[in-house]
C-alpha positions as CSV (number, residue, x, y, z in Angstrom):
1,X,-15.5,148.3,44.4
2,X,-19.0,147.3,43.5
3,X,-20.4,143.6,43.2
4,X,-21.5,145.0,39.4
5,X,-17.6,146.3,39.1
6,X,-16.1,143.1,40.1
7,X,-18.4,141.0,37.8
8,X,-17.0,142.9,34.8
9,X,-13.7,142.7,36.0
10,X,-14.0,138.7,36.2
11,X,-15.7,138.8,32.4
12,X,-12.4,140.9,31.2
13,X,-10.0,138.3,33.2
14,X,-11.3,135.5,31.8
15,X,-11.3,136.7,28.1
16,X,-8.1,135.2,26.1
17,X,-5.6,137.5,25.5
18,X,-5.1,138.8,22.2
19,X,-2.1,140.3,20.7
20,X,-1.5,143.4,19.0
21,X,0.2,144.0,15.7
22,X,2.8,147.5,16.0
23,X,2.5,148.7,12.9
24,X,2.4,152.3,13.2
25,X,6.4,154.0,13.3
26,X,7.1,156.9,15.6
27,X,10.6,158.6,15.9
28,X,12.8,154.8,16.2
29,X,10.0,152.8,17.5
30,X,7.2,151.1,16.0
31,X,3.7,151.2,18.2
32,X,-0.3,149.9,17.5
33,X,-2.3,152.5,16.6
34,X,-5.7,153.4,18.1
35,X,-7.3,151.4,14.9
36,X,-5.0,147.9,15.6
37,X,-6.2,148.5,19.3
38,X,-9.7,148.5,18.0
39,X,-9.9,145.5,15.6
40,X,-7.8,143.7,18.0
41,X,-9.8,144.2,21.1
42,X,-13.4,143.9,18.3
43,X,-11.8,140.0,17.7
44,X,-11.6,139.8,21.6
45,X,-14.9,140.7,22.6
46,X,-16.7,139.4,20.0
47,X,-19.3,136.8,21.6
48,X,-18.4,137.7,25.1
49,X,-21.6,140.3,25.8
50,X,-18.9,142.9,26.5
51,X,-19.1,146.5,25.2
52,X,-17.4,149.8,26.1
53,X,-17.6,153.0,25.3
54,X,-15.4,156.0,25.6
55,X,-16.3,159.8,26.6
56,X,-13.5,162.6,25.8
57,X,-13.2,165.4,28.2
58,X,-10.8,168.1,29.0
59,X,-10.5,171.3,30.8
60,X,-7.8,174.3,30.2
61,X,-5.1,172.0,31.0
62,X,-6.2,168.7,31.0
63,X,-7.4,165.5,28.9
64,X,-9.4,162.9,30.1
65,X,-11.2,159.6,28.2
66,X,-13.1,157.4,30.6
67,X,-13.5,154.4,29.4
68,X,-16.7,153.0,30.5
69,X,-16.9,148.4,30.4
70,X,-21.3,147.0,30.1
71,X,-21.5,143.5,30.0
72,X,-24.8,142.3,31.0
73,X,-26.6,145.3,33.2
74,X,-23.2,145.4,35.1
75,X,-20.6,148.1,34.0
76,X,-17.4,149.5,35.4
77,X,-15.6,153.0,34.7
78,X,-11.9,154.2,34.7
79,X,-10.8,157.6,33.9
80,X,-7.5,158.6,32.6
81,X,-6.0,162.2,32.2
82,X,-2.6,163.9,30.6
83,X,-2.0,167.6,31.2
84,X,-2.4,169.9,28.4
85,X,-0.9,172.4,27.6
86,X,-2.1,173.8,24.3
87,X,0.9,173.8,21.1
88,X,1.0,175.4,17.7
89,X,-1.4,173.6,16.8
90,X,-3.6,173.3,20.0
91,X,-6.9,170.8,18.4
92,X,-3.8,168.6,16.7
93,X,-2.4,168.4,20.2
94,X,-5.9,168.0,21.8
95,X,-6.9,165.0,19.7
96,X,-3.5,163.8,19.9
97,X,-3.8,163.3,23.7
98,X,-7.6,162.0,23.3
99,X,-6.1,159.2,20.8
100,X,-2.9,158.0,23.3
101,X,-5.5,158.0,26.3
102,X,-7.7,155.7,24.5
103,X,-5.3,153.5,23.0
104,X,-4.1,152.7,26.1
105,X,-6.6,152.6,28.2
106,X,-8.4,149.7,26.2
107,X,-4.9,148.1,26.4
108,X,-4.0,148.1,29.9
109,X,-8.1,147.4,30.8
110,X,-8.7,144.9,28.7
111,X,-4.6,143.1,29.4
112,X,-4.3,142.9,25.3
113,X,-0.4,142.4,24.8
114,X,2.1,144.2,22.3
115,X,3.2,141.6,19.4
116,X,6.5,142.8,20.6
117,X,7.3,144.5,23.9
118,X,10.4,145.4,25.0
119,X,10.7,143.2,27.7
120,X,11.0,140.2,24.8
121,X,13.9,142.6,23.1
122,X,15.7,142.6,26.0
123,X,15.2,139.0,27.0
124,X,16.5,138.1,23.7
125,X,19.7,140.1,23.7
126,X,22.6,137.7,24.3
127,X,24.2,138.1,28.1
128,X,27.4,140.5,28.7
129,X,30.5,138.4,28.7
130,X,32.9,138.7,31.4
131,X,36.6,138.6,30.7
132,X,39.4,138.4,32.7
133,X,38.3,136.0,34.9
134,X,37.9,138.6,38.0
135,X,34.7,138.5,40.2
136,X,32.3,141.3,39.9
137,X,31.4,141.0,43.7
């Protein structure tokens, strides 16, 4: 990794985390959608002299959004890719896999937590009783 990589890397750690309102619904979970990533990670940034900018790619059977982080002269790229494989509707399921790869790109790069993961579901969920007194080892 570069000196220039490393220094935007430290700028991103250092940034309080922000959290992000799931507000969209899917089939029997709710998610953020690309624009809640945006405004979230806007708030985040704002001030900091960080920018990024994403480029859309693909080939016959693959999309990929690199997600390019500037702050200051320094920048540092990461690329992420889903296989395609064209649907019905192949430019539905084209920008479809653009959207998801920038949506969470920007939230695993810049660390920005869900405002519920699953991980707090399960934590809350009350612990399995045992009954009849036997031991389970």
């Amino acid at each position: 990794m570069t000196a220039e990589a490393s220094t935007v890397l430290q700028r991103i750690a250092a940034l309080d985390k922000t959290k992000v309102s799931k507000s969209s619904k899917g089939y029997n979970y709710t998610y953020a959608d690309l624009s809640e990533v945006t405004s979230a990670l806007s708030t985040l940034l704002e001030g900091s002299g960080i920018t990024y900018v994403q480029i859309p790619s693909s080939t016959a059977d693959e999309v990929t959004v690199t997600t390019v982080v500037m702050c200051k002269g320094d920048s540092y790229s990461v690329s992420m890719s889903l296989p395609y494989a064209g649907a019905s509707n192949p430019a539905q399921a084209l920008g479809s896999c653009v959207t998801y790869l920038r949506r969470y790109s920007l939230v695993a790069l810049f660390g920005l937590l869900p405002s519920d993961d699953d991980g707090s579901a399960v934590a809350a969920k009350p612990a399995a009783k045992q009954t009849g007194g036997e031991d389970l080892w």
